[in-house]
MARLUMRO-739189 format. One record per residue (C-alpha): residue number from 1; residue in three letters; chain; y, z, x. Coordinates in pm, 1 decimal. Layout:
residues N
  kolti  tikol  nulo         v         w         u
    NUM    ALA     A         Y         Z         X
...
end
This chain:
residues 371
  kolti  tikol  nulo         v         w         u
      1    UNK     A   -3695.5    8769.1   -2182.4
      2    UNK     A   -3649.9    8554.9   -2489.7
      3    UNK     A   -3308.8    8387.4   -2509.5
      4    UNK     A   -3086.8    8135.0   -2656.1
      5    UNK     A   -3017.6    7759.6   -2561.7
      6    UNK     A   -2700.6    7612.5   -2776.7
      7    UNK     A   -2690.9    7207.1   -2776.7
      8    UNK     A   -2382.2    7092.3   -2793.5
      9    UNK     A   -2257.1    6752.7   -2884.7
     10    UNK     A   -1906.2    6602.7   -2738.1
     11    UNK     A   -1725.5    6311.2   -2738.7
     12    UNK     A   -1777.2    6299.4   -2333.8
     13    UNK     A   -2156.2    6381.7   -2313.4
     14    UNK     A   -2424.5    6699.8   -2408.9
     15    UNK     A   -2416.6    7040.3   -2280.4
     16    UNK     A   -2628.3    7286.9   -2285.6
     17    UNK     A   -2556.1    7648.5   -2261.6
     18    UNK     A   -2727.4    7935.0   -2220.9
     19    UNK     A   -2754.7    8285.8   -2221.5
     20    UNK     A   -3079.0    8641.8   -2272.1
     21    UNK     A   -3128.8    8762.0   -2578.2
     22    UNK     A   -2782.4    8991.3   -2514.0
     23    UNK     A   -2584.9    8670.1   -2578.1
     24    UNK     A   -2304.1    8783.4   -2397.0
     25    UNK     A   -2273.7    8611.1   -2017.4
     26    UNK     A   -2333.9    8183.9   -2059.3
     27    UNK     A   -2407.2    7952.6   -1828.6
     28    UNK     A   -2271.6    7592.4   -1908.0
     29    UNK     A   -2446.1    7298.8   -1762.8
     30    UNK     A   -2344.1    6958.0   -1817.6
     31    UNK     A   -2224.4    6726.4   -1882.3
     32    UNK     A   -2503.1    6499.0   -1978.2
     33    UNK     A   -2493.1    6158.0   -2030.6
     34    UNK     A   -2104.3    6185.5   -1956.5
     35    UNK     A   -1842.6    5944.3   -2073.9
     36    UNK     A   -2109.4    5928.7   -2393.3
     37    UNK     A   -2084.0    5974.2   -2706.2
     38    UNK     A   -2300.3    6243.4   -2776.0
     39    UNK     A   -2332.9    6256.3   -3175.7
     40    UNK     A   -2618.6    6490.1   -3214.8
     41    UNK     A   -2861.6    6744.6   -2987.0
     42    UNK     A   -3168.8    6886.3   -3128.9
     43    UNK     A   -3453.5    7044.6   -2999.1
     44    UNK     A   -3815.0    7058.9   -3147.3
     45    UNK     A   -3912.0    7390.6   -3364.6
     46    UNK     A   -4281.0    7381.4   -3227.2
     47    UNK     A   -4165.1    7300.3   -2864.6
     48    UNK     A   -3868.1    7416.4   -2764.3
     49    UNK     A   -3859.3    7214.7   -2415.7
     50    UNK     A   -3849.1    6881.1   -2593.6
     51    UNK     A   -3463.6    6823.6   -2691.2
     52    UNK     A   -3390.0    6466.7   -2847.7
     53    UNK     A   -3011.2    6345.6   -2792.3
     54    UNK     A   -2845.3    6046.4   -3004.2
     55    UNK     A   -2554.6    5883.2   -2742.1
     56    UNK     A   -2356.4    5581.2   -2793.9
     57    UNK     A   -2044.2    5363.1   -2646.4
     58    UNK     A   -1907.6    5095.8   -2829.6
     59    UNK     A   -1979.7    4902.3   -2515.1
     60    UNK     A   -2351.9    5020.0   -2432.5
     61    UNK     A   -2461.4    5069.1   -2791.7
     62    UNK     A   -2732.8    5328.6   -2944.8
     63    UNK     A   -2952.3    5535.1   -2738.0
     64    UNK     A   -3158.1    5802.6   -2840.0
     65    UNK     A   -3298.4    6004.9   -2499.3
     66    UNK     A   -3527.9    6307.7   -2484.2
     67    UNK     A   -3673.8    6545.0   -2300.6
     68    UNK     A   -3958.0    6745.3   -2250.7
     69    UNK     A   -3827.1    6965.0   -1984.1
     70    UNK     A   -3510.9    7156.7   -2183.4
     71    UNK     A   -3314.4    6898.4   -2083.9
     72    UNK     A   -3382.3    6956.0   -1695.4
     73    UNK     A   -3421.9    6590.5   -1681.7
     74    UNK     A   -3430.0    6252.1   -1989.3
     75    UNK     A   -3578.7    5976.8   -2052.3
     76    UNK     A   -3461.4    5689.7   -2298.2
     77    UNK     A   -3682.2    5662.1   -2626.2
     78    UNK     A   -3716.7    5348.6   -2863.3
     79    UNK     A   -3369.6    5214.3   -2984.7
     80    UNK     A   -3468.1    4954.0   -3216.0
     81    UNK     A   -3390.5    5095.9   -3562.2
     82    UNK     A   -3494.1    4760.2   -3784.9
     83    UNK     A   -3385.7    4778.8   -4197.7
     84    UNK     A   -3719.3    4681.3   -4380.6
     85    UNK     A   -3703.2    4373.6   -4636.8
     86    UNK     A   -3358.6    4246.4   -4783.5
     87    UNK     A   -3111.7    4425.2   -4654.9
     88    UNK     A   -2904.6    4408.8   -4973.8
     89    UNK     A   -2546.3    4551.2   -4970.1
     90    UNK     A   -2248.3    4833.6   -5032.5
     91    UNK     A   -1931.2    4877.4   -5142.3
     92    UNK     A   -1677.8    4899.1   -4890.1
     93    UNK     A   -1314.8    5084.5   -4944.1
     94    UNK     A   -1180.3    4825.0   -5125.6
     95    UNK     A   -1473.1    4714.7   -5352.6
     96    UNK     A   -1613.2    4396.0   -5176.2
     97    UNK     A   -1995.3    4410.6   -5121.5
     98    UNK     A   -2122.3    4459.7   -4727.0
     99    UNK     A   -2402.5    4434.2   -4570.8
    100    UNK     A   -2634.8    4703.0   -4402.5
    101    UNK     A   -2572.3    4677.1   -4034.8
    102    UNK     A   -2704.1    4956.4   -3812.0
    103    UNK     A   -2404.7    5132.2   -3587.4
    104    UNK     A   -2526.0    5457.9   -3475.3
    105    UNK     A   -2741.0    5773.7   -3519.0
    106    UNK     A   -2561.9    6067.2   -3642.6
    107    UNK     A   -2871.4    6312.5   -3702.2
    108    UNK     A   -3179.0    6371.2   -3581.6
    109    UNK     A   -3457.1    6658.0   -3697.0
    110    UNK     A   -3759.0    6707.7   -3541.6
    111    UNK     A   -4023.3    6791.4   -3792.8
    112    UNK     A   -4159.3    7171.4   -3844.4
    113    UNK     A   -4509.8    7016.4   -3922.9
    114    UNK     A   -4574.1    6771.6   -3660.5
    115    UNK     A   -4444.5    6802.0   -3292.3
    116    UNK     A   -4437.6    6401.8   -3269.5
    117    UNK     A   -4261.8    6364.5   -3603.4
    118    UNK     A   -3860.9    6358.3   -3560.6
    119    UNK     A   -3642.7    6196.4   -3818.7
    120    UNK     A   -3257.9    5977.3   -3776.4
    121    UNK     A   -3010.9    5997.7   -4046.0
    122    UNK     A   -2777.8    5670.1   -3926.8
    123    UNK     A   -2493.4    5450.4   -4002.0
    124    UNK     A   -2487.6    5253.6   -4211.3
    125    UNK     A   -2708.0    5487.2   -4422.5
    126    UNK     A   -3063.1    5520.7   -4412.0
    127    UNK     A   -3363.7    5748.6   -4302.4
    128    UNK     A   -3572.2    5678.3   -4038.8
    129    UNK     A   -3899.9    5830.1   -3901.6
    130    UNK     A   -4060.5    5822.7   -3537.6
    131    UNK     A   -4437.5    5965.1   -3519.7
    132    UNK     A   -4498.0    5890.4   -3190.7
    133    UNK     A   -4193.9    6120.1   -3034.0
    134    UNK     A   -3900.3    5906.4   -3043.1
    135    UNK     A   -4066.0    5600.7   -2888.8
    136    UNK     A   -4027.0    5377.5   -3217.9
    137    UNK     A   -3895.9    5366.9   -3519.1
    138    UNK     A   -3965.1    5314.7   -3901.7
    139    UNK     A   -3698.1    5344.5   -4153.9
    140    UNK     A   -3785.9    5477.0   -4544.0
    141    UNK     A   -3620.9    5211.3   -4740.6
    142    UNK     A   -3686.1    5386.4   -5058.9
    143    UNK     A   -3362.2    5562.9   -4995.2
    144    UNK     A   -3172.7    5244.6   -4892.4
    145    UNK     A   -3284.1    5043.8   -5188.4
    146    UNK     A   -3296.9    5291.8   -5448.7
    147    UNK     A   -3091.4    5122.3   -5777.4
    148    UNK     A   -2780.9    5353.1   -5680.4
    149    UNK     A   -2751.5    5207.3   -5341.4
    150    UNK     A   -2495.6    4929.0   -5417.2
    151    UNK     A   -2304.6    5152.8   -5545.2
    152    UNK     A   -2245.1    5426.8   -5234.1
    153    UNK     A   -1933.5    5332.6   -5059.0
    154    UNK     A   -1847.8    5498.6   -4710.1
    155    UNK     A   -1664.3    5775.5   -4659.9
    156    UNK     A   -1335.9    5844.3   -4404.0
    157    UNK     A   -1645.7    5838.5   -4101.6
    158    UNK     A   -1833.5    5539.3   -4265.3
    159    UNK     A   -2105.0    5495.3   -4474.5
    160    UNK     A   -2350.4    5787.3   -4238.5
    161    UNK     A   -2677.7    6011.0   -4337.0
    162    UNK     A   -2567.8    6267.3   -4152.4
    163    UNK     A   -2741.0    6561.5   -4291.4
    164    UNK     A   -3160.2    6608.8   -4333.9
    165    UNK     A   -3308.3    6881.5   -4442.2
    166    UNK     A   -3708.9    6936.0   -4451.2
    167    UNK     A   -3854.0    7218.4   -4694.2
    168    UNK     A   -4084.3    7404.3   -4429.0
    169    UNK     A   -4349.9    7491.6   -4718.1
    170    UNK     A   -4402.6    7116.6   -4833.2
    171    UNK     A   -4379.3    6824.2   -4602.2
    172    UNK     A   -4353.9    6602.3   -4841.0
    173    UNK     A   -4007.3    6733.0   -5007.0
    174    UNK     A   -3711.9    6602.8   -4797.6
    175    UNK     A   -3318.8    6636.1   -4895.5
    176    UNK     A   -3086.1    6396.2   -4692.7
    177    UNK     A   -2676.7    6395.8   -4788.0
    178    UNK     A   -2472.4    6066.3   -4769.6
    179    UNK     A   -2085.1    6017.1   -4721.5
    180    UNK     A   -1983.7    5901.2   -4964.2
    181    UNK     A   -2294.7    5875.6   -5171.5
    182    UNK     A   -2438.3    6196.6   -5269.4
    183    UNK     A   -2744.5    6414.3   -5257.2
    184    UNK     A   -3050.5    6277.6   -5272.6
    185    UNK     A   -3405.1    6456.9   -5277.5
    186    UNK     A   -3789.5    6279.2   -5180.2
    187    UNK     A   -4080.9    6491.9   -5336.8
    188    UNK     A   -4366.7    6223.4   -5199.8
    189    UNK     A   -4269.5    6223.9   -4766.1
    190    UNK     A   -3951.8    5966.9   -4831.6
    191    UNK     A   -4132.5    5724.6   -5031.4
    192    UNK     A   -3875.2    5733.4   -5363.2
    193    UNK     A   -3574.6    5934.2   -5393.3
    194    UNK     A   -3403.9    6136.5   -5653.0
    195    UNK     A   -3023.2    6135.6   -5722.7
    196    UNK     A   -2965.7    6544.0   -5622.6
    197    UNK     A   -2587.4    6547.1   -5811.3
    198    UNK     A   -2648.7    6724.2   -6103.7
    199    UNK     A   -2339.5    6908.2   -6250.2
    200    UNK     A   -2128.7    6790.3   -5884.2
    201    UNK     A   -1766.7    6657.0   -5984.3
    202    UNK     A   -1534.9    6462.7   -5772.9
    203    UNK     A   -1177.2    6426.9   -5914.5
    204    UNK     A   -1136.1    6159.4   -5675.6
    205    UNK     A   -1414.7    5934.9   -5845.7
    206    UNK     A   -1303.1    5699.4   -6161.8
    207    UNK     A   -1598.1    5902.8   -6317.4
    208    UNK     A   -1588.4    6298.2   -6176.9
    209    UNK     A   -1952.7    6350.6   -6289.6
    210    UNK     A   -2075.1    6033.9   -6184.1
    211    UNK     A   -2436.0    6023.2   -6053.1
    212    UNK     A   -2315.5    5891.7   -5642.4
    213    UNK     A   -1993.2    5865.6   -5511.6
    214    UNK     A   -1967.1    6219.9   -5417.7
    215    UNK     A   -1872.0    6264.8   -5036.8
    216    UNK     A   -2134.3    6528.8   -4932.4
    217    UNK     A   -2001.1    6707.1   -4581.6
    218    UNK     A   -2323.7    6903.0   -4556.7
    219    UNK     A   -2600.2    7081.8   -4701.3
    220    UNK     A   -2795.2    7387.3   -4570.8
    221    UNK     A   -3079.1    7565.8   -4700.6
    222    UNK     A   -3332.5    7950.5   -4598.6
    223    UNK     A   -3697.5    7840.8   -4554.8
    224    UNK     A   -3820.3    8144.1   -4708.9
    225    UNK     A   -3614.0    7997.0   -5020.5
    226    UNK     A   -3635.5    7609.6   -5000.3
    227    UNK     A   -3545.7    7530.0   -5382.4
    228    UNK     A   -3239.5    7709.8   -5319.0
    229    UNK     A   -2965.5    7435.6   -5163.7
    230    UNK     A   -2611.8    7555.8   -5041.8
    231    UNK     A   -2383.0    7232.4   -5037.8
    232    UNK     A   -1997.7    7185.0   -4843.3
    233    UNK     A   -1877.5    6858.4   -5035.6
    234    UNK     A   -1529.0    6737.9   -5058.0
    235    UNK     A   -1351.8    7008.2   -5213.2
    236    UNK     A   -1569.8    7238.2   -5359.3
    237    UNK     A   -1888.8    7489.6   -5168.2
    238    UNK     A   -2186.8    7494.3   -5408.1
    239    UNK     A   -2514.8    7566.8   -5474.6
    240    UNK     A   -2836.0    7457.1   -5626.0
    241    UNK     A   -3145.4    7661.3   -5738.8
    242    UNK     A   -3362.0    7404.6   -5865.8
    243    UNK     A   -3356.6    7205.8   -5565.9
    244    UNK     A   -3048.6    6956.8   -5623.9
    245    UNK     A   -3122.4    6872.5   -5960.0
    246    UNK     A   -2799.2    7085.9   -6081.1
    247    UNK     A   -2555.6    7250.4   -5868.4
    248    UNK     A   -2250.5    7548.8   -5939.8
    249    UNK     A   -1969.6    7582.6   -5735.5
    250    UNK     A   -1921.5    7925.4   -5568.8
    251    UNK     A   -1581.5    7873.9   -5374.7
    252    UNK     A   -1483.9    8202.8   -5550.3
    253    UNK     A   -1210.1    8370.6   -5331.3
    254    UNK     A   -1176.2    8098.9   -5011.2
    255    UNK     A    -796.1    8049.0   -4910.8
    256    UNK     A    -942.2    7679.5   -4920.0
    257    UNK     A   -1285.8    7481.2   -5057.6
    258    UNK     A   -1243.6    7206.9   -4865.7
    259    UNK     A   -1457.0    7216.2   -4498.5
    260    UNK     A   -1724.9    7027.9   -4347.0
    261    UNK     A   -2004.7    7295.8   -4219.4
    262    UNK     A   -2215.9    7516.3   -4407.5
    263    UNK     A   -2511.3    7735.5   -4286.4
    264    UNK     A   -2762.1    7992.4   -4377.0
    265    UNK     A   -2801.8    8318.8   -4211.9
    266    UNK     A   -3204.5    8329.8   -4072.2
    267    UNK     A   -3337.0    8638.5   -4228.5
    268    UNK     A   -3074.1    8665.6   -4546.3
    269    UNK     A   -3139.1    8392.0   -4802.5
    270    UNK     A   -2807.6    8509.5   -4976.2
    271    UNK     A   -2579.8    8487.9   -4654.8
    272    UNK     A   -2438.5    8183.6   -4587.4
    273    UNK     A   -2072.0    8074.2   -4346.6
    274    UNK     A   -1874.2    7881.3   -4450.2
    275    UNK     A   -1528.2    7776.0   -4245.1
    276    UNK     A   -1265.8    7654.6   -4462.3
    277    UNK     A    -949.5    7388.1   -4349.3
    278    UNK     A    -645.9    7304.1   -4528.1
    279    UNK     A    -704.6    6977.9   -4720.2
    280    UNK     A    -852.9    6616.7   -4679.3
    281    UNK     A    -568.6    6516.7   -4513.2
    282    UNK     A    -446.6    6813.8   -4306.1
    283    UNK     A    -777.8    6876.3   -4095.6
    284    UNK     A    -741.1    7246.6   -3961.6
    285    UNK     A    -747.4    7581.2   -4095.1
    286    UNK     A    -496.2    7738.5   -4344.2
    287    UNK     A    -201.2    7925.7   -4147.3
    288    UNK     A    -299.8    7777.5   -3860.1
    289    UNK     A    -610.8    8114.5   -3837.1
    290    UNK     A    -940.0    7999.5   -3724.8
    291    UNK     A   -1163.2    8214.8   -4024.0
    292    UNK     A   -1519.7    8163.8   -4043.4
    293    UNK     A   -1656.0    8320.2   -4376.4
    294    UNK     A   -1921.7    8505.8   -4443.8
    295    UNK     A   -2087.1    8545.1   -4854.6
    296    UNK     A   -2339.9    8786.6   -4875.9
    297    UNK     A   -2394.2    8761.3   -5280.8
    298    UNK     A   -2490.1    8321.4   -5218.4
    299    UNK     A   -2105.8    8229.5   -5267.2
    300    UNK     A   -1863.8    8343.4   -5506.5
    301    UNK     A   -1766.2    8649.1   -5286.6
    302    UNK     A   -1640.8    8563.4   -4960.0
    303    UNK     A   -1461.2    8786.6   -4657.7
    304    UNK     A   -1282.3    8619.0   -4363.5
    305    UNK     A   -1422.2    8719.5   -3973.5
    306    UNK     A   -1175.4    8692.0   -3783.2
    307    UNK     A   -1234.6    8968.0   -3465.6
    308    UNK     A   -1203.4    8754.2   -3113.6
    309    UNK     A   -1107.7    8416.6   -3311.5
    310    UNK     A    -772.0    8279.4   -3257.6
    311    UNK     A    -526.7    8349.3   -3544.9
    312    UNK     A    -191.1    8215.2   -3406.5
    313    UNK     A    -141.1    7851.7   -3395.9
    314    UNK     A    -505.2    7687.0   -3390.4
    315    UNK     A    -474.3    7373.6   -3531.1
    316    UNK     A    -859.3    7188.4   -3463.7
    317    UNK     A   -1102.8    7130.0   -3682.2
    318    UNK     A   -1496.3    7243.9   -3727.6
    319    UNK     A   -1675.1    6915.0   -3780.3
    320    UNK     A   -1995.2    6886.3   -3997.2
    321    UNK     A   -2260.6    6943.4   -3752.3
    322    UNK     A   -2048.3    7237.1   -3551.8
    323    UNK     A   -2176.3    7548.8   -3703.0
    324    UNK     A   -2499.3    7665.2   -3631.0
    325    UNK     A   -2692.4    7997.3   -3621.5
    326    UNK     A   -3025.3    8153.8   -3414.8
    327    UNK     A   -3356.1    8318.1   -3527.7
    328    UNK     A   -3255.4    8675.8   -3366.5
    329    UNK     A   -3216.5    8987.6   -3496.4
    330    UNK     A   -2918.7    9043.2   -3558.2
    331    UNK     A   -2843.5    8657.3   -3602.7
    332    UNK     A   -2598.3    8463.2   -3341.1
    333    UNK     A   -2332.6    8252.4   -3510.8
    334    UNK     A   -2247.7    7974.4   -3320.3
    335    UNK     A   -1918.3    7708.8   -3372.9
    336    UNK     A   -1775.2    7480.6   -3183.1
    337    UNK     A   -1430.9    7293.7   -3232.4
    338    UNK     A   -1266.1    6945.9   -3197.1
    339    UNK     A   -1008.6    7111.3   -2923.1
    340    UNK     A   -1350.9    7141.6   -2729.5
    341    UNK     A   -1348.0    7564.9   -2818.2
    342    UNK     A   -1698.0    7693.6   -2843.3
    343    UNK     A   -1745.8    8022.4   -2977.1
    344    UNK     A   -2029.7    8293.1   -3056.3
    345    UNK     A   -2112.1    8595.0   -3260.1
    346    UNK     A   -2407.4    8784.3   -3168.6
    347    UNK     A   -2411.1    8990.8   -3444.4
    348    UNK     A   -2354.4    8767.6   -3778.4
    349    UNK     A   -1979.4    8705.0   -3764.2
    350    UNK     A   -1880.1    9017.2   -3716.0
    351    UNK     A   -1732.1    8983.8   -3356.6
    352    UNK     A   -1680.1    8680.3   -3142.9
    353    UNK     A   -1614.4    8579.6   -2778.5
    354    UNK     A   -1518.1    8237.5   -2642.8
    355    UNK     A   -1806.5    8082.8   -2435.9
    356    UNK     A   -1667.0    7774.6   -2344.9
    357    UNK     A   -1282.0    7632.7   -2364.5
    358    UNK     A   -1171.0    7310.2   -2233.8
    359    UNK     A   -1496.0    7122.6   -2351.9
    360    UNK     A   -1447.9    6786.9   -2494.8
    361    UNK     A   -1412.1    6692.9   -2881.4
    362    UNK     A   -1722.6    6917.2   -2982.9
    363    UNK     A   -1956.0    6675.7   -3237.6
    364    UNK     A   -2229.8    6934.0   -3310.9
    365    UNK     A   -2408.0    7241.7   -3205.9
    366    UNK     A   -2756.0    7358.5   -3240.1
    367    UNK     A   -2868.9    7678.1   -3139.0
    368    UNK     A   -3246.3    7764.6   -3010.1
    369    UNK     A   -3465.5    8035.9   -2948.3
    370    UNK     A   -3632.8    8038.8   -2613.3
    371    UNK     A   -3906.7    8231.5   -2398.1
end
């Protein structure tokens, strides 16, 4: 019976949890790789058993594993993630230049097109591209050493690609989202790069409309509608219908625009969850109520789900790369938390039960469909 596998990404290793198509008894296994850092889980759209994992230590350094099994069993993968040509520099926080130096791997995205094609957004920021399943590595310096890139300085988690996005139509057209950069979009496979920042504006900047600067905390997109781009940035949800070149904001009616995760329900181009906190400097939700919400009309109009979600005293945070949502009818929401809560909604937000508690500092969750 088909069912879901959710990949979840701690501070103390991967789990993965699972449950039938009912989605309402889970089995946890893990933890993998534990005492690990695991930044990201994902698993491959045309394979489902072949799951790549990004772990790190400060002591042991970057490794990305995989495996071909559904994570019965890993193998490590090619670690060496080389910056092509002059490696140029950034700004740091308090203007000095820097140099690119690799730290870690906070994204990876197996390709819809090509099951041996998987993509790493890393710190400090670039794109990189493996066609040979994870086994080596090529970054796509057009994005590095595009004319804004001396410009981008890093955000509060450092100067990280965190989000990718591919459009499932054209495999050449490929958005990626920088803190604290910006939006950028690649019509020609990654080659050259587009600022995507159109109408964005950041009071924090010196310039609010200024081209990059703009701390991006993710961007989510339907496949069925791929010009279409939802954004959460710093203050501010918004959206894009002429893929990044101009954006709106459509915070509307949330208690609070500032949030890191954003998704896209599977079957409703228009739906979209959004899960709001308090500020930039207070990092959990207003009155202390965990409320994912739910816009059915693209943004703008917003209602709070709240039915099996704590609303006394939660004070944790939804990081970036913590929401996520299946292919079934009716669509599972999926969120996990940094007090290590995972929760999930089998029917779209409207109801949700607790299906693991007492995890460690959840990273990121990904959600797939399985036979």
């Amino acid at each position: 019976m088909e069912g879901v596998r959710i990949l979840v990404g701690t501070a103390k290793g991967g789990f993965i949890i699972t449950s039938d198509r009912s989605r309402r008894d889970w089995t946890v296994d893990g933890p993998h790789f534990g005492g690990w850092v695991v930044m990201h889980m994902n698993g491959s759209p045309m394979d489902p058993d072949r799951i790549y994992a990004s772990q790190w230590t400060d002591w042991h350094g970057q490794v990305v594993q995989r495996s071909l099994d559904g994570g019965r069993s890993w193998e490590p993968m090619g670690n060496e993630f080389a910056y092509e040509g002059e490696v140029g520099t950034y700004r740091t926080f308090d203007g000095s230049p820097a140099p690119w130096e690799f730290k870690k791997v906070w994204h990876l995205l197996p390709s819809p097109h090509d099951q041996d094609t998987v993509y790493a957004g890393v710190e400090d920021a670039s794109l990189f591209r493996s066609r040979d399943g994870g086994a080596s590595w090529t970054e796509l310096p057009g994005l590095r050493t595009h004319g804004s890139g001396e410009h981008w300085q890093p955000g509060a988690g450092g100067l990280c690609l965190h989000t990718i996005l591919l459009d499932p139509e054209n495999p050449q057209r490929i958005y990626v989202a920088i803190s604290a950069a910006g939006a950028f979009r690649s019509d020609d496979g990654g080659a050259s790069w587009e600022v995507a920042t159109g109408g964005l504006e950041s009071d924090f900047l010196p310039e609010p409309a200024s081209p990059v600067g703009h701390c991006v905390h993710k961007m989510a997109l339907h496949p069925s509608h791929p010009d279409t781009v939802f954004m959460q940035k710093h203050w501010d949800v918004c959206r894009s219908d002429d893929a990044g070149a101009t954006w709106t904001e459509v915070s509307g009616n949330l208690p609070s625009d500032f949030g890191f995760p954003i998704a896209v329900h599977p079957h409703e181009p228009e739906t979209l969850y959004v899960v709001p906190i308090l500020s930039d400097t207070e990092h959990y939700p207003p009155e202390g109520k965990l409320r994912v919400y739910r816009s059915r009309t693209g943004g703008g109009e917003w209602e709070a789900l709240t039915r099996g979600l704590p609303q006394d005293d939660f004070y944790h945070n939804i990081l970036r790369d913590a929401l996520a949502v299946d292919s079934l009818d009716p669509a599972g929401v999926y969120l996990g938390t940094t007090g290590g809560h995972l929760y999930a909604s089998p029917d779209g937000g409207d109801q949700w039960q607790a299906v693991a508690e007492g995890l460690p500092r959840i990273l990121s969750v990904e959600v797939q469909t399985v036979p």
